[in-house]
N, C-alpha and C positions, 0 to 999 in steps of 0.2 A: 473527620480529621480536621484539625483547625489548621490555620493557614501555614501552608508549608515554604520557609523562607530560605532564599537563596543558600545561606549557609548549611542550612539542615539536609537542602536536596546534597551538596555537595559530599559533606560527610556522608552519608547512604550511599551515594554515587561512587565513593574510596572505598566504602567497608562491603558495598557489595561486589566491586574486582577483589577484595580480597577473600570474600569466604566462597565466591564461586568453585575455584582449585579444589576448599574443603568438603566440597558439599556434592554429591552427584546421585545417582538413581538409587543406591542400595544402602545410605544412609538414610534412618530412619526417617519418619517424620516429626517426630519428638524429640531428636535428639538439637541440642541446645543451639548449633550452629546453623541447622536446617533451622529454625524456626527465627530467628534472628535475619536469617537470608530473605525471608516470605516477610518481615515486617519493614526491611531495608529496601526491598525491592517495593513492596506497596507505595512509600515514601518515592520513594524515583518514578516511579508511572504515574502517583495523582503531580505530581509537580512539573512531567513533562508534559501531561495530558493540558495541563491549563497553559505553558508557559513557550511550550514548542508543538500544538497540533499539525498534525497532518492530513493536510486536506483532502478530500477524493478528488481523483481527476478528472478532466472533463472529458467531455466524448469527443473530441478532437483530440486531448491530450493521448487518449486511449490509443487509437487509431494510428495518432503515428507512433508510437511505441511500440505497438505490437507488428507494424508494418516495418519497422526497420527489423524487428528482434526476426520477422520473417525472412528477409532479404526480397522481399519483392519488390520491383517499382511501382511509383502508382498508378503508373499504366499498364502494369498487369493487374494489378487488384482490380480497376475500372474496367480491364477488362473479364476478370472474373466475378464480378456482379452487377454486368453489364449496362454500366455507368458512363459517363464520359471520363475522362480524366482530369479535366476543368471540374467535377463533380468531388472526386476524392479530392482534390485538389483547395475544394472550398469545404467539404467536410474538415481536413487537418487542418485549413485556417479558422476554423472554426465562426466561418461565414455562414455555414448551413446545417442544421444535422439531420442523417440519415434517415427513410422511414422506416417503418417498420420493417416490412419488408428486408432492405438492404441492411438494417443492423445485427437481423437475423445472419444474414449473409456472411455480415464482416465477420461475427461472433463466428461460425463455423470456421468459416478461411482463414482468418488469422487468427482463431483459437483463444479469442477474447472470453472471459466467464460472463455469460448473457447478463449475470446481476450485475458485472460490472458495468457494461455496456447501457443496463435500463437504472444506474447509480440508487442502488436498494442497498 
């Protein structure tokens, strides 16, 4: 696809809020609107893909996310993968990262997806 210019993302970006409403699981896939959605929307993902990426996050960023989303403190994590607290503590400033071992750990406990955890 040649280079996709701010304006062209935008129109895509208006005509695909508008044929969403028209378009849902039991209209064809041939039929004119569906297939206008699938070429409007391609336009919006390669254009955000280059202009707005989303990064993965680190394993510190991970950590505290999924340790707030648990409500634990990190003196109970520390203490459930019998760490110091000073330890989680430099794990989420991302002074140190965890070994093996303990990532395994966090990944169980705080229910982290291990790929995320090893950034695959």
């Amino acid at each position: 696809m040649d280079r996709i210019t701010k304006e062209r993302y935008e129109f895509a970006l208006a005509r695909v809020e508008e044929l969403l409403p028209l378009v849902d699981d039991s209209t064809s896939a041939n039929d004119k609107k569906a297939l206008e959605l699938g070429v409007m929307s391609d336009i919006v993902i390669a254009y955000e893909t280059v202009h707005f990426p989303i990064k993965q996050p680190t394993v510190a960023e991970l950590i505290e996310l999924y340790l707030r989303e648990s409500g634990m403190t990190q003196k109970q994590l520390a203490h459930e993968i019998g760490v110091s607290p000073s330890r989680v503590n430099d794990y989420i400033a991302g002074r140190s990262e965890p070994t093996l071992k303990n990532a395994s750990l966090l990944c169980r406990i705080l229910d982290i997806p291990p790929a995320d955890m090893l950034r695959v």
